[in-house]
DOVORO-354709 format. One line per 2 residues: number of its first residue (from 0); for each residue z, y, x of N, C-alpha, C. Coordinates in Angstrom, 2 decimals. Layout:
N
NUM> Z Y X Z Y X Z Y X  ... .
//
This chain:
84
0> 36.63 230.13 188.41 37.73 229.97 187.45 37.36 228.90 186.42  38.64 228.20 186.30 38.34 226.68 185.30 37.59 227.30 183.93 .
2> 36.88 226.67 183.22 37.42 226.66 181.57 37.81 226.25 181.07  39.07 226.82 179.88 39.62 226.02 179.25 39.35 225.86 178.16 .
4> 39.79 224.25 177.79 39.61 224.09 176.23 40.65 224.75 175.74  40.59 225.40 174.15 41.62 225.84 173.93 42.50 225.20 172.80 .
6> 41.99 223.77 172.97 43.10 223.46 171.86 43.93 222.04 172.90  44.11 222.07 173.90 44.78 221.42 175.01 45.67 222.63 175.58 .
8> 47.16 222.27 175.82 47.65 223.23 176.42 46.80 223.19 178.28  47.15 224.66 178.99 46.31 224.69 180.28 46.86 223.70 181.19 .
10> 48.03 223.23 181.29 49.24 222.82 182.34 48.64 221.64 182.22  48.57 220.92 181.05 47.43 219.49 181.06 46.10 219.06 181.71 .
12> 45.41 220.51 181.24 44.13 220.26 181.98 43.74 220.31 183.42  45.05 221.31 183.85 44.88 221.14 185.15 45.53 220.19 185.97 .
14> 46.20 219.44 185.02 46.59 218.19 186.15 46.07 217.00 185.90  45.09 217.25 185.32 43.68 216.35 185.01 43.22 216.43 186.19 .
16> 42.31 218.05 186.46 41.88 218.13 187.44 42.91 218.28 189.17  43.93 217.70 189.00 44.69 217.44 190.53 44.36 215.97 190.41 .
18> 44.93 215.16 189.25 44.63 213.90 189.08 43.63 213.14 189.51  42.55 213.70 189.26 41.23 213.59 189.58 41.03 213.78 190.93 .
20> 41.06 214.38 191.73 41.53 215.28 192.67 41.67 214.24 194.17  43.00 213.95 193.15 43.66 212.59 194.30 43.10 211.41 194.04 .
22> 42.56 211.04 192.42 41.84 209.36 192.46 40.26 209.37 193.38  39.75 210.44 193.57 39.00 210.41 194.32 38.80 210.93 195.79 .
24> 39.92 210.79 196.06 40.57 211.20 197.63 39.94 212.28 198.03  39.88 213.25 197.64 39.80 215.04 198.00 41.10 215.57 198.10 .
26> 42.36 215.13 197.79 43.64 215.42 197.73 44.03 214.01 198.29  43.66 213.67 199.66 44.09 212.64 200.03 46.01 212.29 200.37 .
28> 46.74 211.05 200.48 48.02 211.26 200.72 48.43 212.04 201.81  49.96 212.72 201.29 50.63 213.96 202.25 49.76 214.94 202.38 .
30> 48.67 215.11 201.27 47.88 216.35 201.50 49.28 217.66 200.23  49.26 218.25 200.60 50.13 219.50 200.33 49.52 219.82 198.42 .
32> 50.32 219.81 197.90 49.50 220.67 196.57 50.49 222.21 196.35  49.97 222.58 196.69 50.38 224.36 196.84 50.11 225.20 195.25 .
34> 51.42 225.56 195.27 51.80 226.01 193.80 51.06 227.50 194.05  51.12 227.97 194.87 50.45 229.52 194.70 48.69 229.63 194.66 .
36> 48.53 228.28 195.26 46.42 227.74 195.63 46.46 227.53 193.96  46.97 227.18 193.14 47.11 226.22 191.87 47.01 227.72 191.03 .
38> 48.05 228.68 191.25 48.12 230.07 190.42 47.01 230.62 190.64  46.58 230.92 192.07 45.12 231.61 192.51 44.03 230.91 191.64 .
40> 43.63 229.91 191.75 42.76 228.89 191.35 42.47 229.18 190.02  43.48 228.56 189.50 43.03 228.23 188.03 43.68 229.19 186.88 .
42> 44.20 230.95 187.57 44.77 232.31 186.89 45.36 232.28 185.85  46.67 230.87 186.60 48.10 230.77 185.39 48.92 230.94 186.27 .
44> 50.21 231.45 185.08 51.04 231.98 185.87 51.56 230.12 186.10  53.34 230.96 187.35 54.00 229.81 188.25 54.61 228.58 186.80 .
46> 54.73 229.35 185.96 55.70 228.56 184.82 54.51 227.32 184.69  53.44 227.84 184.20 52.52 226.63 184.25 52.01 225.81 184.89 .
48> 51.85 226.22 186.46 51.71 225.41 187.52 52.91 224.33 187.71  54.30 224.70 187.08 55.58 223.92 187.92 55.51 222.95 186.40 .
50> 54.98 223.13 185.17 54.42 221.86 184.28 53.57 221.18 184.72  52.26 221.66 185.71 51.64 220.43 186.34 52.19 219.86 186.67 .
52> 53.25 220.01 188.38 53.50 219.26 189.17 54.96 218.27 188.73  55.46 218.85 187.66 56.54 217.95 187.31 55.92 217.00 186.36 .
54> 54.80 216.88 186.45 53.96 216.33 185.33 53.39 215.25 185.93  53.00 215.59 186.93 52.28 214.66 188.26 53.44 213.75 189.09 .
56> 54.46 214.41 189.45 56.00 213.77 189.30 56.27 212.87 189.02  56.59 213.09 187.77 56.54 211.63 186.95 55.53 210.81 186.22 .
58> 54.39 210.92 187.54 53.19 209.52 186.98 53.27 208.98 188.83  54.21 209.55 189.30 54.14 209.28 190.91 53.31 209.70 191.56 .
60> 52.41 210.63 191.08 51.38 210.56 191.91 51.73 211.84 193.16  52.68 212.60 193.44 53.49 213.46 193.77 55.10 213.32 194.57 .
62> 55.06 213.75 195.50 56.62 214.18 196.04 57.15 215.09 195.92  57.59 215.83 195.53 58.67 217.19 195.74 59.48 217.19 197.14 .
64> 59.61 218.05 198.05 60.80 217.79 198.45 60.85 219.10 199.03  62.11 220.03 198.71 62.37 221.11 198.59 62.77 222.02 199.90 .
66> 61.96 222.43 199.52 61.96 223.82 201.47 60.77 223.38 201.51  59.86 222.59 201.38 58.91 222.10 201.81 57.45 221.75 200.83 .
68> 57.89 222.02 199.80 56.57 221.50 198.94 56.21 220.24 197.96  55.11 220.07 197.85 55.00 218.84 197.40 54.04 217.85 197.35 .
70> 53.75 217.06 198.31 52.71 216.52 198.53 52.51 214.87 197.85  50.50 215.10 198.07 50.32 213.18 197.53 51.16 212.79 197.96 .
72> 51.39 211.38 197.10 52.55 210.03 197.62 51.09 209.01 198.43  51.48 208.29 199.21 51.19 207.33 199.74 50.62 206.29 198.38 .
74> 49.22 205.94 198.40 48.85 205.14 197.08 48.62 203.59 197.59  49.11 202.83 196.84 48.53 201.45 196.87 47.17 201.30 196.60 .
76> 46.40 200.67 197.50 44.66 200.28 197.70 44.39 199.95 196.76  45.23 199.03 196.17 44.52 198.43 194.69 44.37 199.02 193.86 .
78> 45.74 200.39 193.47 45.64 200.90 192.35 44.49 201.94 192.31  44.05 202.07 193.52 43.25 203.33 194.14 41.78 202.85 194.12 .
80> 41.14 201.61 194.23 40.20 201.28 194.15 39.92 200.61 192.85  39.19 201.42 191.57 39.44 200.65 190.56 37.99 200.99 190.02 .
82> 37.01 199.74 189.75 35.07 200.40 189.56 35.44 200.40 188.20  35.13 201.25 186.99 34.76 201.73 186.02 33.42 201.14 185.16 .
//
């Protein structure tokens, strides 16, 4: 189980760690991000998990598409290979 900081709401931190997730291809594209693995995981409820992923949504890094889930988007190489 994560720890949280507690002066960050949780829904943030954990889409840090999806973020993270996918920039280092462990959540490679069309890999699935599963809202109930996300509740199990990191022991928040669904309200907070569906602030990650609408969160992740709109930075693109995410698809929705309904009956079905929501998986990585397809990333551009460049934006994906970036040395620090």
């Amino acid at each position: 189980m994560m720890e949280f900081d507690p002066t960050r709401p949780k829904w943030m931190q954990i889409a840090d760690v999806i973020r993270e997730r996918i920039a280092s291809g462990a959540y490679p594209p069309r890999h699935l991000i599963s809202e109930v693995k996300m509740e199990q995981e990191f022991g928040v409820a669904r309200v907070t998990v569906r602030k990650v992923t609408a969160a992740l949504r709109k930075d693109g890094l995410i698809v929705t598409t309904p009956g079905m889930g929501s998986f990585v988007t397809e990333r551009n190489v460049d934006e994906s290979t970036e040395e620090g």
